[in-house]
C-alpha positions as CSV (number, residue, x, y, z in Angstrom):
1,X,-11.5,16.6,7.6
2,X,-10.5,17.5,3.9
3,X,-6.9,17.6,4.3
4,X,-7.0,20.0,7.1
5,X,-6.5,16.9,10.2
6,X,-3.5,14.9,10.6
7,X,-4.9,11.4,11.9
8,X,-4.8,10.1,15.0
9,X,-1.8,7.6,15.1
10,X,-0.7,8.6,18.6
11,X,-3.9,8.2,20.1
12,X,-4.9,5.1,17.9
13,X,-1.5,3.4,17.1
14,X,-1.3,0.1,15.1
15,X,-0.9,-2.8,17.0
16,X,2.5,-4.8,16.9
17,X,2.5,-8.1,14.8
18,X,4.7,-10.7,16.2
19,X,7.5,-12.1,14.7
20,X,6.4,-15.5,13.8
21,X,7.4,-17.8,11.0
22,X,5.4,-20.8,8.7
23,X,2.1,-21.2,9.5
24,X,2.4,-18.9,12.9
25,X,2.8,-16.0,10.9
26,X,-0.4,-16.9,9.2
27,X,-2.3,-17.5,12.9
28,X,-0.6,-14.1,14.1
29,X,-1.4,-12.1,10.6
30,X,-4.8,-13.7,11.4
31,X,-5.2,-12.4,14.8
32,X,-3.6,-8.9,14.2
33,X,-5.6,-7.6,11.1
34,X,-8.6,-6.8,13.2
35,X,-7.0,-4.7,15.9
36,X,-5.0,-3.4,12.9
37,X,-8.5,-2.5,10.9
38,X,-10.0,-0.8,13.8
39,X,-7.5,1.5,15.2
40,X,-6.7,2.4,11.6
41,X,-10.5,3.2,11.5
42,X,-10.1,5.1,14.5
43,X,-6.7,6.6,13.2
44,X,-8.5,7.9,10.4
45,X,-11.8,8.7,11.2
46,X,-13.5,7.2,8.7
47,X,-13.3,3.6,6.7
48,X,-11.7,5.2,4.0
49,X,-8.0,3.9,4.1
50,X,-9.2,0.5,5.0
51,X,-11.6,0.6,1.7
52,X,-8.9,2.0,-0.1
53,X,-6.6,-1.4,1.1
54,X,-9.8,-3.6,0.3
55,X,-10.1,-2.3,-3.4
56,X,-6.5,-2.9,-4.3
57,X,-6.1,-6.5,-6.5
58,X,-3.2,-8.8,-7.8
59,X,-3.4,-10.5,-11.1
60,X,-4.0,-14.6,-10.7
61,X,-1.0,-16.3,-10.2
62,X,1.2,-12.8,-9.6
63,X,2.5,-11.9,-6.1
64,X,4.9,-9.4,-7.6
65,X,2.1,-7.2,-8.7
66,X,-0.8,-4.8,-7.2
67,X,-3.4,-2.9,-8.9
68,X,-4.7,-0.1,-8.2
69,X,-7.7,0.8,-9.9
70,X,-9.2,4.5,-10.9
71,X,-12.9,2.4,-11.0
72,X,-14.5,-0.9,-10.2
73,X,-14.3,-3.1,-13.7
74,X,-11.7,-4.7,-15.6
75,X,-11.6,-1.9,-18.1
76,X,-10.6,0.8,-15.7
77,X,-6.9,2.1,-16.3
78,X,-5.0,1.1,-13.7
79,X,-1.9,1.4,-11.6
80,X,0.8,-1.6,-10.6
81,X,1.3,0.3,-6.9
82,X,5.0,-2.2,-6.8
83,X,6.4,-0.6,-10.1
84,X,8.1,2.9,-9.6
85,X,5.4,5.3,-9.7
86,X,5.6,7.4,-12.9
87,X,4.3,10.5,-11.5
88,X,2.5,11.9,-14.8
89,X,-0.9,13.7,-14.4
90,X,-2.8,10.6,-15.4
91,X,-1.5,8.7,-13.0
92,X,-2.2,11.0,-10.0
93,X,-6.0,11.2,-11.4
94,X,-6.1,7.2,-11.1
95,X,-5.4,7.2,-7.9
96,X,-7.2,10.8,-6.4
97,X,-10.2,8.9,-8.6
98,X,-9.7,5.8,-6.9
99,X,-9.4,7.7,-3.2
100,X,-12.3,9.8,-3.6
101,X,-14.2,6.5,-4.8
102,X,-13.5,5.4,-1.2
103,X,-14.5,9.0,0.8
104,X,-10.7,10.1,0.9
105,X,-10.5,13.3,2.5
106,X,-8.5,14.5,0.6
107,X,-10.5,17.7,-1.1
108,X,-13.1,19.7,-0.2
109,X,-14.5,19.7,-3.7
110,X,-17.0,16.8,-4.6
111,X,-14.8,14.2,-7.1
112,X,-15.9,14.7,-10.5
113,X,-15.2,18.3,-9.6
114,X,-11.6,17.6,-9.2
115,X,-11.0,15.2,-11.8
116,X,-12.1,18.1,-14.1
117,X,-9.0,20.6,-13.1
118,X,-5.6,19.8,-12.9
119,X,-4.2,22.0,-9.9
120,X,-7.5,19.7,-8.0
121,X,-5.8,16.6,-8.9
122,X,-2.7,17.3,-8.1
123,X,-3.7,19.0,-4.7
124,X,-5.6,16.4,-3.9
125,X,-3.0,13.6,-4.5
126,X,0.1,15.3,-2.5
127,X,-2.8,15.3,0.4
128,X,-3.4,11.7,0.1
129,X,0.6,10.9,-0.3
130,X,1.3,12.6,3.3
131,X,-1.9,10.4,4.3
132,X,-0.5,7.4,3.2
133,X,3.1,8.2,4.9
134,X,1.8,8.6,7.9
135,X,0.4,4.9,7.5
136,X,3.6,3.6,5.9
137,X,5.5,4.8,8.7
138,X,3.0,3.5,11.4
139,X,3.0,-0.2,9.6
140,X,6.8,0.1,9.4
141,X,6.7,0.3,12.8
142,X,4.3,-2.6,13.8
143,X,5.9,-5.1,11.4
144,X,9.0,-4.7,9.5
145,X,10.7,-7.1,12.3
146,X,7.7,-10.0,12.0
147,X,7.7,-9.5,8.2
148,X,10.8,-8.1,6.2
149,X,10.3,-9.8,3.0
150,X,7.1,-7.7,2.5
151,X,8.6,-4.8,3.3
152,X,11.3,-5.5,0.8
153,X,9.2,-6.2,-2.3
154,X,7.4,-2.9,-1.6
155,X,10.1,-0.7,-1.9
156,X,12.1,-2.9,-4.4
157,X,11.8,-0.1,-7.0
158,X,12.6,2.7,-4.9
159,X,15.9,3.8,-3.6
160,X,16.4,4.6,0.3
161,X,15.6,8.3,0.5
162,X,12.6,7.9,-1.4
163,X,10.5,5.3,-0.2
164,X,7.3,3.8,-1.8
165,X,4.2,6.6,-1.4
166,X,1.9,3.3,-1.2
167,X,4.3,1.0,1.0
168,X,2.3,0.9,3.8
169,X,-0.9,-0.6,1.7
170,X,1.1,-2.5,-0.3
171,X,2.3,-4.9,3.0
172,X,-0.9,-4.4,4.3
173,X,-2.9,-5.9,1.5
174,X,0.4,-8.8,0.9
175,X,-0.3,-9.7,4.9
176,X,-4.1,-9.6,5.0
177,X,-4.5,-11.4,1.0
178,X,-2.0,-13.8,2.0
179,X,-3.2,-14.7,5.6
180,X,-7.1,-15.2,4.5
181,X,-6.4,-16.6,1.0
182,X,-3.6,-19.2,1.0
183,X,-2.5,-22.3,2.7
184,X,1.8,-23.0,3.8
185,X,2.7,-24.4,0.4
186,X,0.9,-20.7,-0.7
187,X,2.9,-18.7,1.6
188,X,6.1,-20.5,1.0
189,X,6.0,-20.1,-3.3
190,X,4.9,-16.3,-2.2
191,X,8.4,-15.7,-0.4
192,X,9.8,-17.5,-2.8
193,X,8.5,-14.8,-5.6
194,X,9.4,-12.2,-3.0
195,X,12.7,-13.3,-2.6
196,X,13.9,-13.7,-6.4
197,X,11.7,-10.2,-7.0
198,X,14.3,-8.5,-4.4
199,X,17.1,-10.3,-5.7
200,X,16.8,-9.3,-9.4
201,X,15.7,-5.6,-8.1
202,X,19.5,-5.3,-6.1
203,X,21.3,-7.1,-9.3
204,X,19.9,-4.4,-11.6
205,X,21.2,-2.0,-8.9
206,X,25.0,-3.3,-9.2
207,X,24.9,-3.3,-12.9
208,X,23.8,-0.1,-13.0
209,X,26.6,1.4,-10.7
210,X,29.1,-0.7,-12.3
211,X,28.2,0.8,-15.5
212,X,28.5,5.1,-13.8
């Protein structure tokens, strides 16, 4: 594949998660990530993208926050994937590392070959970005109805034209964490977070334009 394939949304398209509320939207999260894993498996391929979603992380206590890391191990740099992504050269090698760790294909080079040279990273991580948008725009799709307060925290820090290059994952991994991990009283303090997240995000926005 190595950047050269689109994948195979048409053929393999993510299934539509109903718009539930409470605990139903924990049962139908439940009941939709499988069909969701596998046709993104098929989408893709390979188990890349879904390994990718699996090695993403959020601090204890923080639903605000998601980290990407370059390696396994708490003292790998990392990446908070719901901050605005400063695109600086480091940053696109933390998360080409990170990719290739999970058989993105994404280069035909082997990774430590590509981590070495510049032009390699950055090629590599504009492949992976239109990879990654064409996932975004399928789980846009599926369940911005049945879940908007996800979607909302993901591109908090982004304006409309320019949307988050890792929204797609980002309400992926807050749907799958949330539905396998946490109990109502969980998922009700979680939209909570969300919700005041948002909120401060579109206040910051009205300051600012009161102060052009």
């Amino acid at each position: 594949m190595a950047g050269k394939e689109k994948m195979s949304w048409n053929k393999y398209p993510l299934p539509l998660l109903a718009s539930e509320s409470g605990s139903a939207l924990n049962a139908a999260v439940k009941g939709w990530r499988k069909g969701a894993a596998q046709a993104t498996v098929a989408a893709t391929k390979e188990q890349w993208l879904m390994a990718l979603i699996l090695s993403l992380k959020r601090p204890k206590g923080s639903m605000t926050t998601i980290m990407l890391s370059a390696k396994d191990g708490n003292a790998s740099r990392k990446n908070d994937i719901l901050a605005a992504f400063d695109n600086t050269l480091t940053n696109r090698e933390i998360v080409v590392c990170r990719a290739m760790t999970c058989k993105a294909p994404i280069h035909a080079e082997k990774r430590d070959d590509v981590l070495k040279d510049q032009g390699k990273i950055d090629a590599a991580f504009y492949q992976l970005c239109t990879y990654l948008d064409e996932f975004t725009s399928q789980m846009t799709k599926v369940t911005d109805k049945a879940v908007p307060a996800q979607h909302a925290v993901a591109e908090a820090k982004y304006d409309d034209d320019l949307g988050n290059p890792f929204g797609g994952i980002v309400v992926y991994h807050m749907l799958t964490a949330t539905a396998e991990k946490h109990q109502q009283k969980d998922l009700d303090d979680m939209l909570e977070q969300l919700s005041e997240y948002v909120a401060s995000e579109c206040k910051m926005a009205v300051d600012v334009g009161g102060c052009l």
